[in-house]
C-alpha positions in Angstrom: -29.3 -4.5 -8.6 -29.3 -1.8 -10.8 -28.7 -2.0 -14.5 -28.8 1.5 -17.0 -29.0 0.5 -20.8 -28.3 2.7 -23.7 -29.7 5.6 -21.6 -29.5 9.0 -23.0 -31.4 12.2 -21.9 -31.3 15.2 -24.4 -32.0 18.8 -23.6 -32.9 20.4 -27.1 -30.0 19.2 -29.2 -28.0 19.4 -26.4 -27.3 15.5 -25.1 -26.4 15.5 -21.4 -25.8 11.9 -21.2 -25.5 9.8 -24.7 -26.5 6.3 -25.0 -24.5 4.7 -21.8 -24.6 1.7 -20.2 -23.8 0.2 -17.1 -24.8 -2.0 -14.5 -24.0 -1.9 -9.9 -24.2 -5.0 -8.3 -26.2 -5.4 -4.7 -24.4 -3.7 -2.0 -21.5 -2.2 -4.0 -19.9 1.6 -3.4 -20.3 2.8 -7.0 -18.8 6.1 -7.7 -19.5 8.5 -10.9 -16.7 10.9 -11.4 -16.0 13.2 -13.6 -16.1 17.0 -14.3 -18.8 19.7 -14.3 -21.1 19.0 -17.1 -20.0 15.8 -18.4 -23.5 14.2 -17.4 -23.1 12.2 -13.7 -25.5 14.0 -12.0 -28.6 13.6 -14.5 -27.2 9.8 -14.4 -28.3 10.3 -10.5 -31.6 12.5 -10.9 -32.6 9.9 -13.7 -32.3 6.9 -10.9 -33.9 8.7 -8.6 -36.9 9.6 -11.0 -36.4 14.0 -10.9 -35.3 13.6 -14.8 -37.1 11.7 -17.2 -34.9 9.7 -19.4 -34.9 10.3 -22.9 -34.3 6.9 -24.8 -33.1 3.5 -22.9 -34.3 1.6 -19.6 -33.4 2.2 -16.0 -33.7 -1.0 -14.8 -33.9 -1.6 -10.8 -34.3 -5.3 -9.3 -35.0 -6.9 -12.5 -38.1 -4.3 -13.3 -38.1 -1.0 -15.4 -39.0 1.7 -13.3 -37.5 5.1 -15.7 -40.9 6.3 -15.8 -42.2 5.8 -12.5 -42.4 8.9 -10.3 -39.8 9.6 -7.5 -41.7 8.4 -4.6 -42.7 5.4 -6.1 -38.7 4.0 -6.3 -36.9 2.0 -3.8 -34.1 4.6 -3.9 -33.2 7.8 -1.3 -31.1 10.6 -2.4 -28.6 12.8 0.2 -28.5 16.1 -1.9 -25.0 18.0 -2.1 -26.8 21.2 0.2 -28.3 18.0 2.5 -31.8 20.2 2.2 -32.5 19.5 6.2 -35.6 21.5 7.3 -34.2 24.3 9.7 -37.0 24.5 11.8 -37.2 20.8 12.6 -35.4 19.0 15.1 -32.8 16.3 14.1 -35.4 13.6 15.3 -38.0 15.4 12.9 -35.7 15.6 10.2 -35.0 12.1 10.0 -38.6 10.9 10.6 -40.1 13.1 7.8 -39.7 10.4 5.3 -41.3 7.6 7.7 -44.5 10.3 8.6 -45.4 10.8 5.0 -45.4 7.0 4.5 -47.8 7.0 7.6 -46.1 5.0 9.9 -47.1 4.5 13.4 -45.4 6.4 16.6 -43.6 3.3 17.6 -42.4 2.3 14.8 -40.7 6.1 13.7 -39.0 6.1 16.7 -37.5 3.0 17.0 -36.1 3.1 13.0 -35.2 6.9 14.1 -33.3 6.1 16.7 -31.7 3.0 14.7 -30.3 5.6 11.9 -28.8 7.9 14.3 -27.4 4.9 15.8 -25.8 3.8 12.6 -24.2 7.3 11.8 -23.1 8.4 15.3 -25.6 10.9 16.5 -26.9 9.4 19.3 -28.2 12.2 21.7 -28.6 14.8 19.0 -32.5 14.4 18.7 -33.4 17.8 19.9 -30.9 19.7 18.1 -31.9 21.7 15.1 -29.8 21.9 12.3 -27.9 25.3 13.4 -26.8 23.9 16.4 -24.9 21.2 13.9 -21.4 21.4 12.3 -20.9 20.6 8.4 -19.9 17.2 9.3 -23.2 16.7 11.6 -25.7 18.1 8.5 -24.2 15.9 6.1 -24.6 12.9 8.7 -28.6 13.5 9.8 -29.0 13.8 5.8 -27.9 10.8 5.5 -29.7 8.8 8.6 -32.8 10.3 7.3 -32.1 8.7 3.9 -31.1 5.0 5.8 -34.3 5.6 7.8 -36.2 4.3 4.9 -34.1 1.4 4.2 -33.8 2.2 0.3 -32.2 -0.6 -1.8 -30.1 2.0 -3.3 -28.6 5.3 -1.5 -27.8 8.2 -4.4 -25.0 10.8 -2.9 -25.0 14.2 -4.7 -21.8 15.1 -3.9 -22.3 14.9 -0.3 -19.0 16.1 1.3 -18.3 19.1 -1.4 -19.4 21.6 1.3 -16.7 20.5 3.8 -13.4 21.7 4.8 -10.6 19.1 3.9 -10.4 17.6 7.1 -13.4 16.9 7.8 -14.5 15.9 4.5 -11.1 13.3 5.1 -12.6 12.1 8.3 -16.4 11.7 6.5 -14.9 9.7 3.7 -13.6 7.0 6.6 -17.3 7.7 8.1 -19.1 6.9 5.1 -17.1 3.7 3.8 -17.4 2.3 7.0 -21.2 3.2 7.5 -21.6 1.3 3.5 -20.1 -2.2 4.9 -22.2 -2.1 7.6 -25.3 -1.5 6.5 -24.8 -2.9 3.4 -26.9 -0.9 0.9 -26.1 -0.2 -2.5 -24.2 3.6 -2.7 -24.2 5.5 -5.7 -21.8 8.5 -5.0 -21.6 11.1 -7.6 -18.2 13.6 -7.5 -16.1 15.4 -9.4 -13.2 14.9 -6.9 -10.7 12.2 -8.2 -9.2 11.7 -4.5 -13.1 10.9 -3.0 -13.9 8.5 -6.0 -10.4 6.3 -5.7 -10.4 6.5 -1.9 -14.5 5.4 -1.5 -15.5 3.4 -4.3 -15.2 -0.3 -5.4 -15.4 0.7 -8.9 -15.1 4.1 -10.4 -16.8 5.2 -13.9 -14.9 7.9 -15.1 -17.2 10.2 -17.5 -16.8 12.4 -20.2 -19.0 14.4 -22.5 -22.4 12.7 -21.6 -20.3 8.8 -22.5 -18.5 6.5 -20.1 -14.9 6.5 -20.7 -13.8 3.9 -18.4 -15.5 1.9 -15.5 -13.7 -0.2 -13.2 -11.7 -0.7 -10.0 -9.8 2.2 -8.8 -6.5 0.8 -9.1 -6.9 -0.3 -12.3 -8.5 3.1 -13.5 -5.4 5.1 -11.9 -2.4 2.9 -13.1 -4.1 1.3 -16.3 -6.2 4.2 -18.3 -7.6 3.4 -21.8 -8.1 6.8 -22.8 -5.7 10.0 -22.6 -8.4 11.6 -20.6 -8.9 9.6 -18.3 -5.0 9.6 -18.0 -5.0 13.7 -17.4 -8.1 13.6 -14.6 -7.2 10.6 -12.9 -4.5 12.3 -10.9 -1.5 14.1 -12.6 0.2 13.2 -15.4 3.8 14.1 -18.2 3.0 13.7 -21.2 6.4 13.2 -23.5 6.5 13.6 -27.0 8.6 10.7 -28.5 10.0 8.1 -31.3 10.4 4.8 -31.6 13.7 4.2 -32.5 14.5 0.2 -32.3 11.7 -2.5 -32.1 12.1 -6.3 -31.9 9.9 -9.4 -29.9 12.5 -8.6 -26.8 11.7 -4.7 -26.5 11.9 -1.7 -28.1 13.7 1.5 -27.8 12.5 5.4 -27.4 13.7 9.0 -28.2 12.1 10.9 -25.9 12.5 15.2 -25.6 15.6 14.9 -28.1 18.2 13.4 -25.8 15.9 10.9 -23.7 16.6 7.6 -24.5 14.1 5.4 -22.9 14.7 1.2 -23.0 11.5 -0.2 -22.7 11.2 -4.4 -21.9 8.3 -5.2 -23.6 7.7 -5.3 -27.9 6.5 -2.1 -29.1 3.2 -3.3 -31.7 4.4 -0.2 -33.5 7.4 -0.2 -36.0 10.7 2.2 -36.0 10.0 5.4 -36.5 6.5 6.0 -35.6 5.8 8.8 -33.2 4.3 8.1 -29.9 3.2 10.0 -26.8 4.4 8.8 -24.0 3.0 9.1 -20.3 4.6 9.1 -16.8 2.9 9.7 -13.0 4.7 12.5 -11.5 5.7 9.3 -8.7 7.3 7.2 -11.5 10.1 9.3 -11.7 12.5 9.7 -9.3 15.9 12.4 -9.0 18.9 11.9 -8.8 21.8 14.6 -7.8 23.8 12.5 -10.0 24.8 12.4 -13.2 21.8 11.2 -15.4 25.0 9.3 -17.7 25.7 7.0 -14.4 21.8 5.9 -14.7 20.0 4.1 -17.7 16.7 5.8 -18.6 17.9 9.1 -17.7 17.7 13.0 -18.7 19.5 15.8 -17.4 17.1 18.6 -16.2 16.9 22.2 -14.5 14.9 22.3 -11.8 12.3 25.9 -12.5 10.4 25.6 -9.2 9.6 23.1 -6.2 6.1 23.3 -4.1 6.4 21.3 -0.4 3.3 19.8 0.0 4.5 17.6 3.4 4.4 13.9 3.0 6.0 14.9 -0.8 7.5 17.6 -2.6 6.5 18.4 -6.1 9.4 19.6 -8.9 9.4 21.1 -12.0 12.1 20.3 -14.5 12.9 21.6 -17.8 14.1 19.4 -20.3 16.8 20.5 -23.4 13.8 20.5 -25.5 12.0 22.9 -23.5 9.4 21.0 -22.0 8.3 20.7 -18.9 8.4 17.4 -16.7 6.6 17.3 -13.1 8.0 14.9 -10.4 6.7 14.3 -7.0 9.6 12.6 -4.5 8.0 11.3 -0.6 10.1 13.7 1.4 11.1 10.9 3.9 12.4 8.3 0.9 14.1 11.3 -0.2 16.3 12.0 3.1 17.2 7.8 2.7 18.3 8.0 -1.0 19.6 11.3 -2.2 20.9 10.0 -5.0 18.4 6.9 -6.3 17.6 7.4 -9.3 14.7 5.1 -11.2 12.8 4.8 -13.9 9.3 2.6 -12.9 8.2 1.1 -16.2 5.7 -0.9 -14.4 2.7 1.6 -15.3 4.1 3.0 -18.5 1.9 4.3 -20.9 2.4 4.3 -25.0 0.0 5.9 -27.5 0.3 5.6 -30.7 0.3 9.2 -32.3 -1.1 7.8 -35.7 -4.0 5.2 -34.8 -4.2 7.6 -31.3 -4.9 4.5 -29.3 -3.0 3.3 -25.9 -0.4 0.5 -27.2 0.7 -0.6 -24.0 -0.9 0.5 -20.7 
């Protein structure tokens, strides 16, 4: 439905977003994520015509529309403040859109009363925006968005201003609302959690460039980069050292007394020096000995943070540095003691080419 190629917009010499490229498919939940700056939301004000684009084509249902203006674009933003008129009602809110298009009475209140249907705020006609909680703004932004049945909804980080439970309780809300009415979402945030929890695929920007796009599970346990590794949710990073190789698998040195067995061939030969990477959930502790375990280090635990479903520890190794682990607080009151290593989402960078070896 929507395809961006080589797009870059400059400011100056400044280059918000630098020749990217990417395409959403009809009725997908397409998420932008990345941090303050790094170029998502002039992706979004570029689609929705407030930005011109410097260089590339913005192409929307097979036609180039990157320099028509905003009005004339089959796309509908919900703003991150939601912008609702604070002297309308909700009814008036959400027919704005359909009275400057000039449609008849009939016809605004039926497609009125449709959208408030479709996002649960039936009976709230009358109210005006003051009489609404976070969660209510945020929901007649978006009915007065659906009320124009765009072929693509832009989301501006729509649930930013909410408290964490509600903003929880939106994100069910608006995944829900997406399959149902089945229009395209482009949802922009710089919260990891939102992107991975809402989106069918995820680009994960940097600098004005696409580092990686794809599903969420694949962005989370298979990174290409190391920073998409360190913003997609927390990761160690261990220094290391390859210290046997062959086709079977190869063997690490890992904070000086670490010795890591690994069951797949390392591409890169004896001693070569790696960085090696570990979720805070792959590791697990063990009251035990770390000799009675294979992949094991001894450690001093510095400081643990309860965080209810999980606790979170931090370990100092003999070398000094410091290792995070998170342990579900229920698993842990069943096995004390289990102690693993999960090599299923390893990570490997070479430190000499600096590229991912195994991921």
């Amino acid at each position: 439905m929507l395809e961006l190629i080589n797009v870059t917009r400059k400011y100056g010499d400044v280059v918000a977003v630098n020749d990217v490229s990417l395409t959403v498919a009809k009725g997908e939940f397409f998420c932008l994520l990345g941090s303050s700056g790094c170029g998502k939301t002039t992706i979004l004000r570029m689609v929705a015509g407030f930005e011109k684009r410097t260089s590339g084509q913005i192409i929307l249902n097979g036609r180039d529309m990157g320099d028509d203006p905003p009005y004339c674009r089959d796309v509908n933003t919900v703003f991150q403040n939601y912008a609702l008129f604070p002297h309308m009602t909700v009814f008036e809110n959400v027919a704005y859109g359909l009275r400057i298009r000039k449609c008849n009475t009939a016809e605004i209140g039926t497609r009125v009363m449709e959208a408030l249907g479709q996002v649960r705020l039936s009976g709230f006609e009358e109210r005006r925006p003051d009489q609404l909680s976070g969660g209510q703004q945020q929901r007649v932004a978006l009915a007065r968005a659906l009320v124009n049945r765009p072929s693509i909804l832009l989301l501006d980080e729509p649930l930013s201003a909410l408290d964490k439970k509600i903003a929880e309780q939106t994100r069910l809300e608006l995944t829900e609302l997406q399959r149902r009415v089945g229009i395209t979402f482009i949802y922009v945030t710089h919260n990891q959690t939102e992107a991975l929890a809402l989106a069918d695929r995820v680009a994960v920007m940097h600098n004005g460039v696409i580092e990686q796009c794809g599903p969420p599970g694949e962005i989370y346990e298979h990174p290409k980069t190391r920073f998409v590794a360190d913003f997609i949710g927390s990761m160690n990073f261990l220094d290391g050292q390859v210290t046997t190789a062959t086709d079977r698998g190869c063997r690490l040195r890992l904070a000086e007394r670490w010795d890591v067995e690994i069951d797949k061939a390392s591409p890169v030969a004896p001693g070569n020096r790696v960085l090696y990477c570990l979720r805070p959930e792959q590791l697990r502790l063990s009251l035990l000995p770390a000799r009675d375990f294979e992949n094991s280090v001894p450690g001093v635990l510095r400081r643990k943070v309860f965080e209810g479903d999980a606790t979170l520890y931090l370990l100092e190794l003999a070398n000094g540095q410091m290792v995070t682990v998170s342990q579900n607080n229920y698993i842990a009151r069943l096995a004390r003691d289990f102690y693993e290593l999960n090599q299923e989402y390893l990570l490997l960078w070479s430190r000499t080419s600096g590229e991912i070896i195994r991921a």
